[in-house]
C-alpha positions as CSV (number, residue, x, y, z in Angstrom):
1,X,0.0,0.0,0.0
2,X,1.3,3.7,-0.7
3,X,2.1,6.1,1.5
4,X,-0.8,8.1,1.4
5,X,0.3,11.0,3.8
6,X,3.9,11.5,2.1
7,X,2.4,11.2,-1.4
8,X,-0.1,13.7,-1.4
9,X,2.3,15.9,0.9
10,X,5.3,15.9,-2.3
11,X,2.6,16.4,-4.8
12,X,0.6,19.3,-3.0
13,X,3.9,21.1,-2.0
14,X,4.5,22.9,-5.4
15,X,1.2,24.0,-5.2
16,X,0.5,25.6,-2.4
17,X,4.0,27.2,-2.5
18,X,2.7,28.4,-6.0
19,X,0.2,30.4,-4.0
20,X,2.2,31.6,-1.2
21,X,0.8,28.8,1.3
22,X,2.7,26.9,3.0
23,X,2.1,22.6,3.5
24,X,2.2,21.9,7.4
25,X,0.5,18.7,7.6
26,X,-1.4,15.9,5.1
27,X,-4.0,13.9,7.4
28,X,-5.3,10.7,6.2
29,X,-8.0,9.3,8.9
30,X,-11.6,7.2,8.9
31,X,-14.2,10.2,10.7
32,X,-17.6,9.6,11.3
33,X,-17.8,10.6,7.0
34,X,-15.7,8.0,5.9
35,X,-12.0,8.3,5.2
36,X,-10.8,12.1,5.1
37,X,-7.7,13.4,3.6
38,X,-6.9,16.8,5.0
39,X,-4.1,19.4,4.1
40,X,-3.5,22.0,6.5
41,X,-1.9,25.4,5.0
42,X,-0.4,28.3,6.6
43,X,1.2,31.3,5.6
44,X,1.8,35.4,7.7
45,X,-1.0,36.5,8.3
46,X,-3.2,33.7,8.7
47,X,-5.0,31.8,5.7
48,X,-8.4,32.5,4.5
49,X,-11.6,30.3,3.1
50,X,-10.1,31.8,-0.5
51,X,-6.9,30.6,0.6
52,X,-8.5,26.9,1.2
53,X,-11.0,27.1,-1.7
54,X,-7.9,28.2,-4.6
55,X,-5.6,25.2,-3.2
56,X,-8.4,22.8,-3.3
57,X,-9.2,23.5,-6.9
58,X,-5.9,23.7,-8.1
59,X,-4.9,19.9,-6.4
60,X,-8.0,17.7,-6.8
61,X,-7.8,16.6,-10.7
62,X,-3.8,15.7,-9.5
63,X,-4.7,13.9,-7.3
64,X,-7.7,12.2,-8.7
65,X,-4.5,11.5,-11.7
66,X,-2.1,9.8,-9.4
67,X,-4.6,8.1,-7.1
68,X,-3.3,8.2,-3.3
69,X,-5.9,5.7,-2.1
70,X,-5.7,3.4,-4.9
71,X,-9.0,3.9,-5.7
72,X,-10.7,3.9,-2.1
73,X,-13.0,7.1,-1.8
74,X,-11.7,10.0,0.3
75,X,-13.5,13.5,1.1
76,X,-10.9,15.8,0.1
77,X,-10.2,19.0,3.0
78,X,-8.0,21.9,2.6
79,X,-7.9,23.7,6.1
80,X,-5.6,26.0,8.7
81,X,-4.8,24.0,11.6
82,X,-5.7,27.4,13.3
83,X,-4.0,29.7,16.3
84,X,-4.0,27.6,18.9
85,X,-2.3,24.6,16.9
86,X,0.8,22.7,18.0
87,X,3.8,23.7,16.8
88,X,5.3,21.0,15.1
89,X,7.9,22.5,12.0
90,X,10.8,25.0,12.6
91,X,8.8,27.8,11.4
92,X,6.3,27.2,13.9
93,X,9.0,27.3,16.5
94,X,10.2,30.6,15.0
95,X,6.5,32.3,15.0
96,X,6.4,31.2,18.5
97,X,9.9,32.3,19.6
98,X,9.5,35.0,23.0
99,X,6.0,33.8,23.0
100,X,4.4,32.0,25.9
101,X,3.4,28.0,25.2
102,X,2.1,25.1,27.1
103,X,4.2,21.9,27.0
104,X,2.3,19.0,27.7
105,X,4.2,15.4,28.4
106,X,3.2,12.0,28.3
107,X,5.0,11.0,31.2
108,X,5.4,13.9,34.0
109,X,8.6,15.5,33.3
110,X,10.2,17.1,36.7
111,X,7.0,16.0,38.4
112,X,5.2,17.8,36.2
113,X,2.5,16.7,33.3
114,X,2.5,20.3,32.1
115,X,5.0,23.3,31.3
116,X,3.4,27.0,30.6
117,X,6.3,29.2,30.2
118,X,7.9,31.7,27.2
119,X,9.9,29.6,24.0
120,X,13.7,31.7,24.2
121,X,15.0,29.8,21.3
122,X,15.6,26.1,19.8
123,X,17.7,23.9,17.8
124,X,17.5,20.4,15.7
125,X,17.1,18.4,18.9
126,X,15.4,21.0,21.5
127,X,13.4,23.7,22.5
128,X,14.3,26.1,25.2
129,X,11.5,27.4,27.7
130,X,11.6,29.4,30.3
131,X,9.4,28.9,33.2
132,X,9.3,31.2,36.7
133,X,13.3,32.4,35.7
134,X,14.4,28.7,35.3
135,X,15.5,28.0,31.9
136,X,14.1,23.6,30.9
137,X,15.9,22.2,27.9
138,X,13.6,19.9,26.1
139,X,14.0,17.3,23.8
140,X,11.7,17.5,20.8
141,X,10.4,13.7,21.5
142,X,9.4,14.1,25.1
143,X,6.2,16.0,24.7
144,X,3.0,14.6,23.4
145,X,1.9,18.4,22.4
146,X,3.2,22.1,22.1
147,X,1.4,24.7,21.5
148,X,0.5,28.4,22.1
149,X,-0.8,29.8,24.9
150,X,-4.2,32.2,23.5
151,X,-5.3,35.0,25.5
152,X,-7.9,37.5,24.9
């Protein structure tokens, strides 16, 4: 069986680059539709329903032509992940740098389930947060989720 996720993901690339989005995520699950294929776009400034609509009409007749599901039917979504979604790619990392975010882990780290505390910088292996003047050094495959803390 293809790769479904990586497939669509090297295809849709060009595309949405094409249209000054860029391709953080391809999502291939079974909702309570049937099997969805989701690519969530960025880009500064925040996407828009145009944004969404112009990338899905420009990618659907490719990808009905190389056929990631090998002929199983999908429902085809183009969507932002939104503020509040994890950061997962450098440029996430980078957006959020100086920013306060909420680390949460899967085992407790330092007796701790949860981090809330400012991103001071990263690398390729680690993210830097500071929490109450004490600076935590954390791997990138300790957390289960990072992301943004929203206020209003």
């Amino acid at each position: 069986m293809k790769n479904v996720k990586d497939e669509v993901f090297n295809l849709v690339c060009p595309y949405a680059l094409n249209l000054g989005l860029e391709l953080v995520e391809v999502e291939y699950v079974k909702k309570h539709n049937g099997m969805n294929l989701t690519v969530y776009i960025d880009k500064e400034g925040g996407v828009t329903i145009n944004d969404c609509e112009a990338l899905h009409r420009i990618i659907d007749a490719p990808l009905d032509n190389i056929d990631p599901t090998e002929g199983a039917p999908y429902i085809l979504n183009v969507s932002s992940l939104g503020i509040d979604r994890p950061l997962k790619t450098q440029r996430d990392f980078k957006r959020n740098l100086d920013k306060e975010i909420e680390v949460t882990f899967y085992a407790p780290y330092l007796g701790n389930k949860k981090l809330v505390g400012v991103l001071t910088s990263f690398n390729e292996n680690s993210f830097f947060i500071k929490v109450n003047d004490e600076l935590h050094e954390i791997g990138y495959n300790l957390p289960a989720n990072i992301k943004p803390v929203i206020k209003f």
